[in-house]
C-alpha positions as a printed Julia matrix, in Angstrom:
146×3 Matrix{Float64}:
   0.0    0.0    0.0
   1.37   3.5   -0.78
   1.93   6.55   1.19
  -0.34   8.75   1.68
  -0.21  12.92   0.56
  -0.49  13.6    4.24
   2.5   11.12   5.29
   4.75  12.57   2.68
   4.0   16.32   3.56
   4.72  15.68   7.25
   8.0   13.88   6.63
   9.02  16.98   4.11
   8.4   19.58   7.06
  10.2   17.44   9.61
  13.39  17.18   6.76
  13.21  21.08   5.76
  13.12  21.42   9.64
  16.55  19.13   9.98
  18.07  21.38   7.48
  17.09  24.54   8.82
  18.19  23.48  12.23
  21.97  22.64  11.13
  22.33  25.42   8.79
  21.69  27.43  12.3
  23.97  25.5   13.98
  26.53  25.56  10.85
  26.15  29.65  10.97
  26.59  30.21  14.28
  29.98  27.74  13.99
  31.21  30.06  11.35
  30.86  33.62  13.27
  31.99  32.25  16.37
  28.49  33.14  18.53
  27.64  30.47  20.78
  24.28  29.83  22.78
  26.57  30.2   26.32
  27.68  33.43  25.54
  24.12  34.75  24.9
  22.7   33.17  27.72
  24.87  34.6   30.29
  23.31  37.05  32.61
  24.27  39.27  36.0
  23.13  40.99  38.58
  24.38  44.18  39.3
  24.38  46.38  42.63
  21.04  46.94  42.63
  19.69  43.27  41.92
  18.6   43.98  38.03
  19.88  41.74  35.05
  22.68  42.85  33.61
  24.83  41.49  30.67
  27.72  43.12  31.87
  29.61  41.51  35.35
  28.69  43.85  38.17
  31.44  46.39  39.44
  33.71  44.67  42.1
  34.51  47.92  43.42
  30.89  48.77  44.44
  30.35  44.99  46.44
  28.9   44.46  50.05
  29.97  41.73  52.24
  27.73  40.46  53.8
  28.45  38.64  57.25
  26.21  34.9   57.01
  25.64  35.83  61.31
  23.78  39.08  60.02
  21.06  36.94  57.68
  17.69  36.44  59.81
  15.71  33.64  58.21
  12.19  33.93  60.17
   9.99  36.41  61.68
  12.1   38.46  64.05
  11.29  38.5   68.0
   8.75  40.9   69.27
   9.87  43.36  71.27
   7.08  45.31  73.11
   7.59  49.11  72.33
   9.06  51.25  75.68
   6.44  54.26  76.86
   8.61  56.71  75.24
   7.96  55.13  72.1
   4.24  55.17  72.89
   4.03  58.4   73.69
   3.18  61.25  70.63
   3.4   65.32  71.08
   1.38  67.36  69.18
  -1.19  70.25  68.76
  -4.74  70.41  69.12
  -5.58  71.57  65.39
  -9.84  71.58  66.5
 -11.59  71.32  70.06
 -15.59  71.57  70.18
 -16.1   71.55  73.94
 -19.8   71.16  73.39
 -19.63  68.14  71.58
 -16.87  66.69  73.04
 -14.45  65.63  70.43
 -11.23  67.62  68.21
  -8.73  66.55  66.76
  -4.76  66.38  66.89
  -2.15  67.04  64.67
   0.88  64.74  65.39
   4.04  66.87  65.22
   6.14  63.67  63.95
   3.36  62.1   61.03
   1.31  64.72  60.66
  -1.14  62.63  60.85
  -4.95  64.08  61.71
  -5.76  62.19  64.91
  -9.31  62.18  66.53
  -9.66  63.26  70.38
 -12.74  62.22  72.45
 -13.36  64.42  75.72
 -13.52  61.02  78.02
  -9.88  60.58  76.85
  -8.69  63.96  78.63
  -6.58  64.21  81.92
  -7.19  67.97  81.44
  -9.08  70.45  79.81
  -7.82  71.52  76.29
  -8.22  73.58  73.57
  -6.98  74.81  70.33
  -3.22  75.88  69.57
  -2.6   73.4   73.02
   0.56  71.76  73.13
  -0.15  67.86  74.13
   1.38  64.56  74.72
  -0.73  61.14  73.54
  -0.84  58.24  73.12
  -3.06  56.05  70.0
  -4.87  53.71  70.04
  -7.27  51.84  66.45
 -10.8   52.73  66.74
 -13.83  52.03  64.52
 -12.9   54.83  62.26
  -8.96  55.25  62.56
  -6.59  56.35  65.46
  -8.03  57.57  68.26
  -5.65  59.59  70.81
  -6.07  58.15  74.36
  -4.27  59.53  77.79
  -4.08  63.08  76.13
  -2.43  65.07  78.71
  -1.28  69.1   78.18
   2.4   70.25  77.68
   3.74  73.34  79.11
């Protein structure tokens, strides 16, 4: 039984494929390029890829006691690191509630009266300390500054 149109075409692909393949490989014999030398990639300084080798001027040793593999210990923050200053920015002493401006962040902090040691009001220099409520920080143990 003979071949069929469909055999033959598949076997000429695969043989125009064979020949394509080593007159690649013959070309690239010829001009002296080899795969390697394309495939070769660094890192420089900054960790991006690179196909030049990084500056050994601009290395960091790194000391293999220095590497922390894990989640480091907790350590509980001291009171000083607690404690914010900054100014009261809006006071309603009707309604009971202002806000603070942290001298540090900048950050807009909301003040409830029941969190007072003291009366305040605005332009008052304060000391405070935060706390997450429903809405955001909430400034707790508010305390004025002379």
């Amino acid at each position: 039984m003979g071949e069929s149109w469909n055999k033959k075409e598949r076997e000429q692909k695969k043989r125009k494929n064979k020949k394509d393949k080593a007159e690649k490989m013959q070309y690239r014999k010829e001009n002296g390029k080899t795969n390697a030398d394309d495939m070769i990639a660094y890192l420089d300084e900054n960790g991006n890829l690179s196909s030049r080798p990084p500056d050994p001027r601009k290395k960091i040793e790194i000391k293999l006691e220095d590497i922390q593999i894990g989640v480091p210990e907790y350590v509980p923050p001291t009171e000083a690191e607690l404690t914010r200053t900054g100014k009261v920015t809006f006071f309603n002493d009707t309604k009971g509630f202002g806000f603070i401006k942290d001298l540090v962040s900048q950050q807009s902090i909301f003040v409830h009266a029941n969190n007072l040691s003291q009366p305040i009001k605005e332009n008052d220099k304060v000391s405070f300390e935060t706390e997450m409520g429903q809405r955001g920080p909430v400034a707790t143990n508010v305390k004025l500054i002379s």
